[in-house]
Backbone as a chain_set.jsonl record, in Angstrom:
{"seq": "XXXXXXXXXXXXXXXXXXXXXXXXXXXXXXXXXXXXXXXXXXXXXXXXXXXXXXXXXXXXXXXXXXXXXXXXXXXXXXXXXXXXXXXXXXXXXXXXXXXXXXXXXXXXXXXXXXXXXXXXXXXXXXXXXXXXXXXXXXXXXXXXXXXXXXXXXXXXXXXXXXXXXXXXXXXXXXXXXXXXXXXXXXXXXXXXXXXXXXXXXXXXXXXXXXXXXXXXXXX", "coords": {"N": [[70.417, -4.885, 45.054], [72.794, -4.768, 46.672], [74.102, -2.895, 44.954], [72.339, -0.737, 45.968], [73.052, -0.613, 48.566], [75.953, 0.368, 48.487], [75.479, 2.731, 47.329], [73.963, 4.183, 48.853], [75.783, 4.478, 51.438], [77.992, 5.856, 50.335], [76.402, 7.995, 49.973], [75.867, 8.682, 52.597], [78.804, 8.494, 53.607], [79.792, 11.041, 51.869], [77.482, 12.9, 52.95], [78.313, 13.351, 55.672], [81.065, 14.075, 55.451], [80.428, 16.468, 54.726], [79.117, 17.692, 56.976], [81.115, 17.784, 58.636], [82.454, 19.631, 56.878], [80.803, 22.014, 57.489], [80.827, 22.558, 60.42], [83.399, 22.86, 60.811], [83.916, 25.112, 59.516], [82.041, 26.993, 60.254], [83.554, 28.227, 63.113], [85.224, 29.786, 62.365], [84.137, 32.17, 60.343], [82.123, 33.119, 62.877], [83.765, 34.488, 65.226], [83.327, 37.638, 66.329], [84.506, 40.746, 65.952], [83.997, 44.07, 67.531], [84.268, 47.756, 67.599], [84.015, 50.783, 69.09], [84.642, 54.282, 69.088], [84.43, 57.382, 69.737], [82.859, 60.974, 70.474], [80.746, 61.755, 72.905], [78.112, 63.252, 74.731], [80.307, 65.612, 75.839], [82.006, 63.855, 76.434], [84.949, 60.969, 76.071], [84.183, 58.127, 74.313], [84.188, 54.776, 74.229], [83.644, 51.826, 72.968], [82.926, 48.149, 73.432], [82.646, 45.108, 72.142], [82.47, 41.795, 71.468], [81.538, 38.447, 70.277], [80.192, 35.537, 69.857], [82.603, 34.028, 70.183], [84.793, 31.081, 70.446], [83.53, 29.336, 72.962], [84.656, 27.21, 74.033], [87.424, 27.348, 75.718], [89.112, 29.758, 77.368], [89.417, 33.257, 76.776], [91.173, 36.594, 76.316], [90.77, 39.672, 77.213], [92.391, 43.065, 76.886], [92.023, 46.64, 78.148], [93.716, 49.86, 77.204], [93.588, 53.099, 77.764], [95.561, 55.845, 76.722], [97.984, 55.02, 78.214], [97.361, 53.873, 80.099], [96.32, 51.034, 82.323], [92.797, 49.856, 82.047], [91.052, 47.371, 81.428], [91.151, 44.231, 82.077], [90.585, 41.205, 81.679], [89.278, 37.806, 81.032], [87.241, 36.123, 79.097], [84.769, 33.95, 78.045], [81.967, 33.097, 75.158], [81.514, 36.203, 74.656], [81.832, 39.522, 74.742], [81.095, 42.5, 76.373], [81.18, 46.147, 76.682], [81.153, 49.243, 77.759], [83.371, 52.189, 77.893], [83.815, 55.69, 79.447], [85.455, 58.458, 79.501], [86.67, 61.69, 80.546], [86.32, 64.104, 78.543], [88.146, 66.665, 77.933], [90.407, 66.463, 77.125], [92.996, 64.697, 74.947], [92.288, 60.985, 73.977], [93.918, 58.39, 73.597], [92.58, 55.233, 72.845], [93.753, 51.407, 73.506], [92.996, 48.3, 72.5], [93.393, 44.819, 73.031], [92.476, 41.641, 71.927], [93.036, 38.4, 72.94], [92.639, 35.087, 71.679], [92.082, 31.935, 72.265], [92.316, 30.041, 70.139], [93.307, 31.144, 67.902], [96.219, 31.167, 68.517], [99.085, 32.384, 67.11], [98.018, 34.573, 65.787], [97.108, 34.532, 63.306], [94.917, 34.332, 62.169], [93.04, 36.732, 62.777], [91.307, 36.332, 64.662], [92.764, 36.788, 67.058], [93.993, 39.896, 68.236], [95.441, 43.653, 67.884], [94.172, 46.601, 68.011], [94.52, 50.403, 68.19], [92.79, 53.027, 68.722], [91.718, 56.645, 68.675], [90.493, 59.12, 70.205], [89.85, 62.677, 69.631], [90.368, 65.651, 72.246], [86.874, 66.187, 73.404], [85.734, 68.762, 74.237], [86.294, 72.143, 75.231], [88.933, 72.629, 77.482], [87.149, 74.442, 80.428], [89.007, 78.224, 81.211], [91.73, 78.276, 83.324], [91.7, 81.555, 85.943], [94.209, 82.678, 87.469], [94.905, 84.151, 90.233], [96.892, 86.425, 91.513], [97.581, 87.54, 94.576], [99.402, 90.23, 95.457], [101.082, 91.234, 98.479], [100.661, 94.583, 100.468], [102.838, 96.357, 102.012], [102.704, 98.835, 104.308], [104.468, 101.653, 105.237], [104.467, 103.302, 108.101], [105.136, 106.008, 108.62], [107.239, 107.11, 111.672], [106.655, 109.94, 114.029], [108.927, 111.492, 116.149], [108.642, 113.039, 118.852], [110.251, 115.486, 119.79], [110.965, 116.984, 123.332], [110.473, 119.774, 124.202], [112.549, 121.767, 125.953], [111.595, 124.001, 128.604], [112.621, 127.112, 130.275], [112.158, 128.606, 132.844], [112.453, 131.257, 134.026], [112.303, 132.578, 136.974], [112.03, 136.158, 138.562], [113.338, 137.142, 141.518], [111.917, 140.09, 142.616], [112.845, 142.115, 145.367], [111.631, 144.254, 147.14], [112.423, 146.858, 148.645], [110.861, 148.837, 151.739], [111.389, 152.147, 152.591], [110.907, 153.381, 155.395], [110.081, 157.119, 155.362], [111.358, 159.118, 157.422], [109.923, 160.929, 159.866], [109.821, 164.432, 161.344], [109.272, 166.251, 163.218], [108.977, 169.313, 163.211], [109.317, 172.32, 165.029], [106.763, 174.899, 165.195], [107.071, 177.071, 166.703], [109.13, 178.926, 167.729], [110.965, 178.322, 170.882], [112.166, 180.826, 172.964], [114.92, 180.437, 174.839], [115.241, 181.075, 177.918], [117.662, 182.75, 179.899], [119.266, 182.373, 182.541], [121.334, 184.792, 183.882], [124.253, 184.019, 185.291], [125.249, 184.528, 188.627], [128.186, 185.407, 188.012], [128.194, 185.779, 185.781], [127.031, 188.433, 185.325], [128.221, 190.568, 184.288], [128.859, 190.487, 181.279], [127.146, 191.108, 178.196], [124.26, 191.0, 177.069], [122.925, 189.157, 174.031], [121.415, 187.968, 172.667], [121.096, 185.822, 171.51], [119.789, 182.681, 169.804], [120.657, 178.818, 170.266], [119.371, 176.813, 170.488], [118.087, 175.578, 167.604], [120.301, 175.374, 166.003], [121.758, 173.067, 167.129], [119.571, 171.392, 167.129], [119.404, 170.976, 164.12], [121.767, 169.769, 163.81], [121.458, 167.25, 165.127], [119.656, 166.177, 163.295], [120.894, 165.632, 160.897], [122.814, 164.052, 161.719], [120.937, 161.518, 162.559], [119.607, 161.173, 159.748], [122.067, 160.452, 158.082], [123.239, 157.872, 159.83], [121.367, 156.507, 159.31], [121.163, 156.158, 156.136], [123.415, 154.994, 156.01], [123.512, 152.707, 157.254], [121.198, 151.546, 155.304], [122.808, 151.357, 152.948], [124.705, 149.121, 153.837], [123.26, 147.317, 153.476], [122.357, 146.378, 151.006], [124.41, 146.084, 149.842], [125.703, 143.845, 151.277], [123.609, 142.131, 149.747]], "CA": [[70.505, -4.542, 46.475], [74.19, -4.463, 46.867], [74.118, -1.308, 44.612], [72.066, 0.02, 46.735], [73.735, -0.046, 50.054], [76.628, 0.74, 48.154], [74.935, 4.191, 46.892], [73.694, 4.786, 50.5], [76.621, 4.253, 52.012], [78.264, 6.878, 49.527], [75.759, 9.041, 50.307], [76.251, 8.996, 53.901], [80.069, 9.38, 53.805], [79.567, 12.092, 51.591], [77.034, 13.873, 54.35], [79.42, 13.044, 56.862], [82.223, 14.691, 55.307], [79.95, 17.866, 54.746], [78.458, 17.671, 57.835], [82.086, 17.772, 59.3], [82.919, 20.752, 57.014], [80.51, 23.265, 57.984], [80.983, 22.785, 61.633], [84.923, 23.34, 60.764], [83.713, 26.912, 58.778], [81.161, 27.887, 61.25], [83.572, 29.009, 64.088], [85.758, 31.083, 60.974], [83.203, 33.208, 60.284], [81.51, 33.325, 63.817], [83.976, 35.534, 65.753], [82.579, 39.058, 65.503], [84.623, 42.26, 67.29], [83.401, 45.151, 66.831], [84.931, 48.556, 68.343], [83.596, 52.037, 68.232], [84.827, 55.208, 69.633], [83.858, 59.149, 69.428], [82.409, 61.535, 71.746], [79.525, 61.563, 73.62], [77.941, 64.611, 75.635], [81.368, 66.154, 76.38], [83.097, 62.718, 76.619], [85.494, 60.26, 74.795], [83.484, 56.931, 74.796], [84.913, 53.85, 73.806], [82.639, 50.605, 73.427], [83.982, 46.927, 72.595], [81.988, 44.219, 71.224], [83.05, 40.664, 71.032], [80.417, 38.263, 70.111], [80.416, 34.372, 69.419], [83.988, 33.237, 70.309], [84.972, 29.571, 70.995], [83.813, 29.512, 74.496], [85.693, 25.872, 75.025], [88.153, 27.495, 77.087], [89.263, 31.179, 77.96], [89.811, 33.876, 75.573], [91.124, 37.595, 77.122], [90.614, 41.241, 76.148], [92.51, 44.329, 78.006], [91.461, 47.89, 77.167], [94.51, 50.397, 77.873], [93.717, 54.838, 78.007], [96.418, 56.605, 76.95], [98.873, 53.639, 78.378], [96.93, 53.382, 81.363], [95.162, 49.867, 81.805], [91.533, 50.112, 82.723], [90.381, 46.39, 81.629], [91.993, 43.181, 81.707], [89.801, 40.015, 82.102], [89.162, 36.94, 80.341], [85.705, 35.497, 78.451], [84.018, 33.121, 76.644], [81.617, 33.595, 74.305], [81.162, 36.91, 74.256], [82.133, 40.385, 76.057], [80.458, 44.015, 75.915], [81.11, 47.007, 77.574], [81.878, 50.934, 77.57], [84.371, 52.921, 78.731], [83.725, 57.115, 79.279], [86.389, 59.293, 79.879], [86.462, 63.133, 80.582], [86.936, 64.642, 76.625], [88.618, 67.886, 77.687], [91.968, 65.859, 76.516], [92.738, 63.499, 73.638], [92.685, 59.688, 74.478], [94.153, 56.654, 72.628], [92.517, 54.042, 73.327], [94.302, 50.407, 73.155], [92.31, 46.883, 72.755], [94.016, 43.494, 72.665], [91.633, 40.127, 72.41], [93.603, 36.838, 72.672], [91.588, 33.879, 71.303], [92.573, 30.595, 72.581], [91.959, 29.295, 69.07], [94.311, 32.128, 67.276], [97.619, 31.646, 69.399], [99.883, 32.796, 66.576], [97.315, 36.25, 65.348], [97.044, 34.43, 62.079], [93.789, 34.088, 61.627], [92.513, 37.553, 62.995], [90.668, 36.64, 66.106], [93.518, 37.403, 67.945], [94.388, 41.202, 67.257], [95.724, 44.828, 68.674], [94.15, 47.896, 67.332], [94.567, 51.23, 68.579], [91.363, 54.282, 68.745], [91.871, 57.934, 68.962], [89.556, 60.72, 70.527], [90.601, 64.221, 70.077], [89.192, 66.25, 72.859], [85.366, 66.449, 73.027], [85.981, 69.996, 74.98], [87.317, 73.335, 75.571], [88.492, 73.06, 79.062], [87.776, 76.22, 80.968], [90.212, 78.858, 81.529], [91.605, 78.961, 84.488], [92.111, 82.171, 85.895], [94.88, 82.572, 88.455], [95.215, 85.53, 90.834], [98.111, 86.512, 92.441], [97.835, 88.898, 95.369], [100.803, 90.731, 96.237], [100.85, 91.3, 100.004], [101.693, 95.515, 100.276], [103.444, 96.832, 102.804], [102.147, 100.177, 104.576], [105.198, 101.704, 106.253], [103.633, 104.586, 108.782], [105.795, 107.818, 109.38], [107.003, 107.666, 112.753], [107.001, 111.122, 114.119], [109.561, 111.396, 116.724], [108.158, 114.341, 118.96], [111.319, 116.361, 121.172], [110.323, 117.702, 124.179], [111.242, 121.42, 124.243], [112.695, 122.275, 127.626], [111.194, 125.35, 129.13], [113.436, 127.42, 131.241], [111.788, 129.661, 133.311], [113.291, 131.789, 135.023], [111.821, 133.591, 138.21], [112.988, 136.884, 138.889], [112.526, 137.967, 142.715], [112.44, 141.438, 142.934], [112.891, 142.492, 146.558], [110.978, 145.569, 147.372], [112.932, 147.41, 150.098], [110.29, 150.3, 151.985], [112.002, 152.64, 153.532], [109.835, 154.138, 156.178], [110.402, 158.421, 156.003], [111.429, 159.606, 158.743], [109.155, 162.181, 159.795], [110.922, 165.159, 161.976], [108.338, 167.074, 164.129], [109.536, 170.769, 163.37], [108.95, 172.865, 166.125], [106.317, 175.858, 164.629], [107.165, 178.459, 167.302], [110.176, 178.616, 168.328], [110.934, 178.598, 172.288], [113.154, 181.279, 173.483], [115.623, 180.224, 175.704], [115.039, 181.883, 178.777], [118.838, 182.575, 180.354], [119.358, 183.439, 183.503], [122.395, 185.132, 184.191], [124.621, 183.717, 187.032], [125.863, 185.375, 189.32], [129.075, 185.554, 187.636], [128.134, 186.285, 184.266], [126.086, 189.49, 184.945], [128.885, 191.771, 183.602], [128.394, 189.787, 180.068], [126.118, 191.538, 177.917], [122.871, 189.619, 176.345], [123.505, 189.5, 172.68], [120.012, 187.439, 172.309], [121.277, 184.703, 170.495], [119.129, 181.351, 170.11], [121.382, 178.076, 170.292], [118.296, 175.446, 170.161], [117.786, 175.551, 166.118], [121.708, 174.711, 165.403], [121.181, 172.026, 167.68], [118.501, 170.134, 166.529], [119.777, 170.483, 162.874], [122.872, 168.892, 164.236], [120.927, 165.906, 164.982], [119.3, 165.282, 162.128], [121.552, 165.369, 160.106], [123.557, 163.035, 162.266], [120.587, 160.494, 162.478], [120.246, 160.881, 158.562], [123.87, 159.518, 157.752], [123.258, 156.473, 160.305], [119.92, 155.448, 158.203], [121.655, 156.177, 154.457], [124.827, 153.801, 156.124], [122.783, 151.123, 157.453], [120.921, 151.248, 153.789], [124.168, 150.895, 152.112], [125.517, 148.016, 154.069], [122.318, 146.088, 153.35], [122.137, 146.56, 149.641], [125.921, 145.464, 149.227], [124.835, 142.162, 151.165], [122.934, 141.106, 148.984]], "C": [[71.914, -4.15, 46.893], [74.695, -2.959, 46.107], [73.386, -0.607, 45.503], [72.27, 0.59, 47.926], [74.656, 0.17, 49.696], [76.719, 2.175, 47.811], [74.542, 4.988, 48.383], [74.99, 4.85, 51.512], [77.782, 5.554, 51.658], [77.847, 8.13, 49.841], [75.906, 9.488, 51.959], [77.682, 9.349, 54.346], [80.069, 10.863, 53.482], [78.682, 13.487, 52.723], [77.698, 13.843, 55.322], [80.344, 14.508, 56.567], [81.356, 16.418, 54.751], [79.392, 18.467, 55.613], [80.264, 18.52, 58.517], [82.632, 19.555, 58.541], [82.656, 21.868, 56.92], [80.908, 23.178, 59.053], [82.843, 23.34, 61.462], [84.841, 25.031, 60.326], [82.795, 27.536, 59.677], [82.232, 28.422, 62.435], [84.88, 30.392, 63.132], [85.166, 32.222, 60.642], [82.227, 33.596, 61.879], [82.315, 34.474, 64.879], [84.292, 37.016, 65.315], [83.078, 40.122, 66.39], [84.058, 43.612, 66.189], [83.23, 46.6, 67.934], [84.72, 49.599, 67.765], [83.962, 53.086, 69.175], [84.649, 56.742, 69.052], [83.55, 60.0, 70.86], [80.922, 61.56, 71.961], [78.868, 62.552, 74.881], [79.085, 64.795, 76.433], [82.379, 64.897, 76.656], [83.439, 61.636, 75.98], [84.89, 58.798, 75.445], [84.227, 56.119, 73.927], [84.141, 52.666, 74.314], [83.141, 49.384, 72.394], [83.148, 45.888, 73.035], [82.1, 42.815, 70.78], [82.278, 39.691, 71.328], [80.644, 36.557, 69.396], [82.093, 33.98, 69.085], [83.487, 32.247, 70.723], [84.836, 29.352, 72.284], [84.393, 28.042, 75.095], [86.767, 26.112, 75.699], [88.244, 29.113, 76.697], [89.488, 32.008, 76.739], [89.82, 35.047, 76.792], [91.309, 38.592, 76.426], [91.63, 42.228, 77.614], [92.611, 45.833, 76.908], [92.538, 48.984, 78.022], [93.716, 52.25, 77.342], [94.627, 55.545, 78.028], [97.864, 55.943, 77.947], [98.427, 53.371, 79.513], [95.88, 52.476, 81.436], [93.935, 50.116, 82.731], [90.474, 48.696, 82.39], [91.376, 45.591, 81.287], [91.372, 42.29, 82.402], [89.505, 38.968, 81.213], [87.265, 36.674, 80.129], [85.642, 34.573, 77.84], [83.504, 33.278, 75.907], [81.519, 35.133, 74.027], [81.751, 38.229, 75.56], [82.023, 41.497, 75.426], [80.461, 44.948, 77.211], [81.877, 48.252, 77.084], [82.735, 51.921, 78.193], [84.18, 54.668, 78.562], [84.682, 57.376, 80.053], [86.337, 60.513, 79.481], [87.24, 63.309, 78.967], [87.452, 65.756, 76.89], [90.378, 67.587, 77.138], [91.771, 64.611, 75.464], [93.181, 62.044, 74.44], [92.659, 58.735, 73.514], [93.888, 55.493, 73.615], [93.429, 52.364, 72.718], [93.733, 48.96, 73.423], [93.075, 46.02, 72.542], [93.301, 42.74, 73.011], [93.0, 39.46, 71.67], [92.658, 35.961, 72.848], [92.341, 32.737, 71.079], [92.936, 30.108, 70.927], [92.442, 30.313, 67.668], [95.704, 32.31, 68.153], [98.366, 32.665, 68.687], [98.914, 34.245, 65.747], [97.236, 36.135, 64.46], [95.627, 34.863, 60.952], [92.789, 35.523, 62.19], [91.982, 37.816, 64.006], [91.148, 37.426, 66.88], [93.861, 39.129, 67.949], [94.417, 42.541, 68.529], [95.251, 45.762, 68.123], [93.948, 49.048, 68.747], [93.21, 52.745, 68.299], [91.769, 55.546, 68.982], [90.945, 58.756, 68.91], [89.849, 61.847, 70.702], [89.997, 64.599, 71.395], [87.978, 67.157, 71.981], [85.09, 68.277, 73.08], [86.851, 70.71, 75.08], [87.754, 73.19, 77.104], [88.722, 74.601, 79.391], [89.104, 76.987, 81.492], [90.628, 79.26, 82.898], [92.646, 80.28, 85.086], [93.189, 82.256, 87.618], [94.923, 83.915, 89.392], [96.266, 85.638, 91.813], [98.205, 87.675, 93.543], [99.087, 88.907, 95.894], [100.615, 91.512, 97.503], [101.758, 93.115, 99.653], [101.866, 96.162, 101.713], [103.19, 97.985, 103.367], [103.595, 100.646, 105.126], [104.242, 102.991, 106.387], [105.042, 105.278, 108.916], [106.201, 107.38, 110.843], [107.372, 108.836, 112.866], [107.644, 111.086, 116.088], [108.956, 112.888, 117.513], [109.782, 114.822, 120.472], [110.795, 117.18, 121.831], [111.399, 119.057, 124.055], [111.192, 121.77, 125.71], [112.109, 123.937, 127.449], [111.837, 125.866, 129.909], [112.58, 129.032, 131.369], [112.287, 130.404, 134.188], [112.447, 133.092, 136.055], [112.693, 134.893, 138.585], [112.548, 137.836, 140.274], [112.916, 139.372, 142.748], [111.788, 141.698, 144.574], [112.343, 144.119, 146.627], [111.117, 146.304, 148.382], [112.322, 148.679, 150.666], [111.131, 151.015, 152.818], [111.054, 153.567, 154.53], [110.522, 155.924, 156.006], [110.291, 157.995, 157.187], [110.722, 160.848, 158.712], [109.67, 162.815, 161.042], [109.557, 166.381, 162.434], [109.421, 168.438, 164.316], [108.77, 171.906, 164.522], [108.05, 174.543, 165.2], [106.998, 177.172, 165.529], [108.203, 177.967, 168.658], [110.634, 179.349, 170.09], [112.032, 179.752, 172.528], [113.903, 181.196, 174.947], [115.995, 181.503, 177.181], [116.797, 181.621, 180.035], [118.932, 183.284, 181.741], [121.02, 183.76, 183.982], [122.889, 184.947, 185.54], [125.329, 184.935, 187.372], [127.418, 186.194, 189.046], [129.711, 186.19, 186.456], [127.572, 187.823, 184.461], [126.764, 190.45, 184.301], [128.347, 191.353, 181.888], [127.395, 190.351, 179.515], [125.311, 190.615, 176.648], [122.753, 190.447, 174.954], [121.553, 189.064, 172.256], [119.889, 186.868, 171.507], [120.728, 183.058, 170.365], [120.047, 180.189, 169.952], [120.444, 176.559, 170.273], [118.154, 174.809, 168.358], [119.17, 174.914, 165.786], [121.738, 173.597, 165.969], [120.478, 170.513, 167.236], [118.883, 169.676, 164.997], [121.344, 169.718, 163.083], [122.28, 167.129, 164.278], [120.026, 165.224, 164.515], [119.679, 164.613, 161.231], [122.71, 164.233, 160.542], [122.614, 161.667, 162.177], [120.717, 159.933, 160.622], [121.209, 159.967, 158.023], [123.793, 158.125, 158.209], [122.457, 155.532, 159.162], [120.562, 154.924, 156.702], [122.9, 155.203, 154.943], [124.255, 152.464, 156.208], [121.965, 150.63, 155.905], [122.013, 150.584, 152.812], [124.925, 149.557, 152.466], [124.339, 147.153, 153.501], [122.168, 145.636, 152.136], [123.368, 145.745, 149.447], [125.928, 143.75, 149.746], [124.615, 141.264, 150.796], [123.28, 141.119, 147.546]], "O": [[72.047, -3.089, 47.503], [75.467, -2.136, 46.598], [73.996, 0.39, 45.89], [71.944, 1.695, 48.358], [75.174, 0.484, 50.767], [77.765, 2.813, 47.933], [74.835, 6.118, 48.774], [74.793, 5.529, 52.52], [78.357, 6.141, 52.574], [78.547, 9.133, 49.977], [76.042, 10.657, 52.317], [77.911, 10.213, 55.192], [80.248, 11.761, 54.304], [79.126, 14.572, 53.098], [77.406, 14.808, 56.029], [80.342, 15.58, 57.174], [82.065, 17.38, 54.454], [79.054, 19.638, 55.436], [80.359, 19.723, 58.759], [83.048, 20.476, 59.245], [83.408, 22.765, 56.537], [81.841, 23.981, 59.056], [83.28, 24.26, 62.155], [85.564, 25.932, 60.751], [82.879, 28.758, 59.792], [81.658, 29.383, 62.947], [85.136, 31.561, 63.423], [85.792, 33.281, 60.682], [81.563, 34.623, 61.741], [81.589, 35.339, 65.37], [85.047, 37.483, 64.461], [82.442, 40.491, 67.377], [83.859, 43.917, 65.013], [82.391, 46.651, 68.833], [84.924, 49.826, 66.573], [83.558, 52.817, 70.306], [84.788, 57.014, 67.859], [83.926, 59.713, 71.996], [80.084, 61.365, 71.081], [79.339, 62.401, 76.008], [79.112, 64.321, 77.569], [83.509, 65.108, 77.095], [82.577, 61.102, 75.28], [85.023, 58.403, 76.604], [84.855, 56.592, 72.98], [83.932, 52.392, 75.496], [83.54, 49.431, 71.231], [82.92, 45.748, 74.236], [81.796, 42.625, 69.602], [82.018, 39.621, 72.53], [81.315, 36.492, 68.367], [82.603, 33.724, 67.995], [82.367, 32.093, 71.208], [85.864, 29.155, 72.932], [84.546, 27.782, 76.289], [87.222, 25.178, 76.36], [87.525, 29.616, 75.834], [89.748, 31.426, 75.686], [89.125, 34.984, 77.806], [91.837, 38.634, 75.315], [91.552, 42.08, 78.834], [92.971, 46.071, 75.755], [92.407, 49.093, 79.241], [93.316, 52.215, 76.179], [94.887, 56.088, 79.101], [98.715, 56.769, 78.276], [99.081, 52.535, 80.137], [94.778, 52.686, 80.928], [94.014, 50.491, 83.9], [89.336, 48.69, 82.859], [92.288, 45.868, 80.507], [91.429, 42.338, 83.63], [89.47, 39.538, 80.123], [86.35, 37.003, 80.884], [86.501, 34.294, 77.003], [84.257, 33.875, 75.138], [81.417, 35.303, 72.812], [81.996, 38.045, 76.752], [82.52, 41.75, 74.328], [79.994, 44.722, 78.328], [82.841, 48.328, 76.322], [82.374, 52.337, 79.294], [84.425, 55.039, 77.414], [84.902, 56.785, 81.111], [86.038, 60.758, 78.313], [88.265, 62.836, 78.475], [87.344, 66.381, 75.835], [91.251, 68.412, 76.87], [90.814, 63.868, 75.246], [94.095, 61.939, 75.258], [91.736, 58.338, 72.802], [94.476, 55.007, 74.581], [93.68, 52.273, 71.516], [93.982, 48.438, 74.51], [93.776, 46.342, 71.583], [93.084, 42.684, 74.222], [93.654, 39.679, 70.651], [91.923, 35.9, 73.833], [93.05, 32.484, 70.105], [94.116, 29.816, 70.737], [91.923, 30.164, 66.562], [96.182, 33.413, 68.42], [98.486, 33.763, 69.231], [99.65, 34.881, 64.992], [97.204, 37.211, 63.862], [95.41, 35.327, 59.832], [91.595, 35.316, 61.973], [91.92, 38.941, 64.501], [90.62, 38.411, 67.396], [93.967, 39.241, 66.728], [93.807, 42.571, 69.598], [96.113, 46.104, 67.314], [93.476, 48.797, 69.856], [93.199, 53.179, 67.147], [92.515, 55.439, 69.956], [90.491, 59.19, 67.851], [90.143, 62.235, 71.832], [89.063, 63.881, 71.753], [87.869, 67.939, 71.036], [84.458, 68.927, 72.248], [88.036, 70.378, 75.067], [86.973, 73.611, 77.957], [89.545, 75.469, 79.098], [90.044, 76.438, 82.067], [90.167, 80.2, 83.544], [93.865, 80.297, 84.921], [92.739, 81.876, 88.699], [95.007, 84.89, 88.646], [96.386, 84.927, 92.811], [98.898, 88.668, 93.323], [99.715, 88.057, 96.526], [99.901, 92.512, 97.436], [102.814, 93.253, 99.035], [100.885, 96.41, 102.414], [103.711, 98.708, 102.519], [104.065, 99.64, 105.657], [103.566, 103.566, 105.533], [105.962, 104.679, 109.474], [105.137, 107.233, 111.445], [108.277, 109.22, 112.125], [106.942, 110.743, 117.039], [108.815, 113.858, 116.769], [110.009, 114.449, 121.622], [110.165, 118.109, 121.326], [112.61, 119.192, 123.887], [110.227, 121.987, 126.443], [112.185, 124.736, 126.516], [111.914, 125.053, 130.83], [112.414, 130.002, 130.629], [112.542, 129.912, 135.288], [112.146, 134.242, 135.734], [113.884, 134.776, 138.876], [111.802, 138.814, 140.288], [114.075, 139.762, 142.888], [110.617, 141.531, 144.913], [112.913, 145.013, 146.002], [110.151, 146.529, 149.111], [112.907, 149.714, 150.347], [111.604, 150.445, 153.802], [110.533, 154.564, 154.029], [111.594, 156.037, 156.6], [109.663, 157.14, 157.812], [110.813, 161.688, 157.817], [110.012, 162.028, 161.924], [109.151, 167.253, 161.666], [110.309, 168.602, 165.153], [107.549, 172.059, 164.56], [108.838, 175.27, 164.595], [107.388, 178.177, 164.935], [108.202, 177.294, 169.689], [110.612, 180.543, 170.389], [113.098, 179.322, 172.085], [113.525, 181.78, 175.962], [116.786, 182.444, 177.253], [116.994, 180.637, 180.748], [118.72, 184.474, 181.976], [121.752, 182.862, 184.397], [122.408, 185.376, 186.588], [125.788, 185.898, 186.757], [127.782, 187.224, 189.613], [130.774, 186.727, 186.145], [127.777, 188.482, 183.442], [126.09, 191.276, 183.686], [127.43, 192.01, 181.394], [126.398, 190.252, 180.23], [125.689, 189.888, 175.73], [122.589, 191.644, 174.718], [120.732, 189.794, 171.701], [118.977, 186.965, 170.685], [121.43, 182.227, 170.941], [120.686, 180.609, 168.987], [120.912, 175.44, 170.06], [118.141, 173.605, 168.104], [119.103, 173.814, 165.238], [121.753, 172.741, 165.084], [120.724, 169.313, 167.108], [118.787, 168.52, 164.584], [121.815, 169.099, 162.129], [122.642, 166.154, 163.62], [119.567, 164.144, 164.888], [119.286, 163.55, 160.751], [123.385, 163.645, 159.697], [123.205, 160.657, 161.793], [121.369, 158.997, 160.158], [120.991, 158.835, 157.59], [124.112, 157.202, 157.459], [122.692, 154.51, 158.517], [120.522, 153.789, 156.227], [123.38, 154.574, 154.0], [124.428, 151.46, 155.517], [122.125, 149.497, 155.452], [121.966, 149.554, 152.139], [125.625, 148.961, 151.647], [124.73, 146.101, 152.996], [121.833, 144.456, 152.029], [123.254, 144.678, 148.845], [126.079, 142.753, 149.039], [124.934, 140.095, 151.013], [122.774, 140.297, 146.782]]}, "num_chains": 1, "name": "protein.A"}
């Protein structure tokens, strides 16, 4: 009997101490990351995977884009999620999990790796247009008035009325009577009316052609 609780007793340390050192190897092999990136209809996807950690206290992941951070949060057991970003450019992605239970990054939990997506896409071309603003200049046409000089020219139209001169057709003979004094005197039968009258035509004449002449000079 004493062998026998001696053998049992054996046997139970022994399960003990194997009992004790799977549970020590089970959380060694239990944390599982697992990080995949490519493209995905036109875009750089990036999906992260972390799966049976020590959830007895905190463990934290942050996911950086090209150095720009886009996650930073803490977990416990486990943390899944995807990140899409436009693929017409290349993006490095950057993961860091810290695991309570890896302070010093010995043991792997802990760890930094880096991802690279070329671009997925061509981006389109863009086309630029530049209008150049153009300038019309117009002609002015300067128009000079053209003086007109007219010149009026009065012509004065001076009538001169003829003179019309009532000639005597049949000429009167001067009927003489001899005075008393004259009768010795002999009658020659000489007319003295005709010299006369041409006397004073020719006298009015001259007045008319003078008075013409002063009027003309006048003006």
């Amino acid at each position: 009997m004493p062998f026998a609780r001696a053998v049992r007793a054996s046997l139970c340390v022994a399960a003990a101490v194997a009992a004790a050192g799977l549970l020590a190897a089970v959380p060694a092999s239990a944390h599982t990351p697992s990080l995949k990136s490519g493209c995905v209809d036109g875009n750089a996807v990036l999906t992260v995977g972390l799966t049976r950690y020590d959830g007895r206290r905190s463990n934290s992941v942050t996911v950086a884009d090209n150095g720009r951070a886009v996650e930073d949060r803490p977990f416990r057991e486990s943390f899944h999620k995807s990140y899409s970003e436009p693929g017409t450019v290349e993006h490095v992605f950057t993961v860091t999990v810290r695991a309570w239970d890896d302070p010093r990054w010995a043991r792997g939990w802990s760890f930094s790796r880096t991802l690279t997506v070329p671009a997925c896409v061509t981006p389109p071309t863009t086309t630029t247009t530049t209008t150049v603003p153009v300038t019309t200049t117009t002609p002015v046409t300067t128009t000079t008035p053209i003086e007109t000089t007219t010149t009026v020219t009065t012509t004065t139209t001076t009538t001169t009325t003829p003179l019309t001169f009532d000639w005597p057709t049949t000429q009167r003979k001067a009927a003489v009577v001899p005075a008393a004094n004259d009768r010795g005197l002999p009658d020659t039968g000489a007319n003295v009316t005709v010299p006369l009258v041409l006397g004073v035509l020719l006298l009015s004449g001259g007045v008319v052609v003078l008075f013409v002449l002063r009027r003309r000079l006048r003006r």
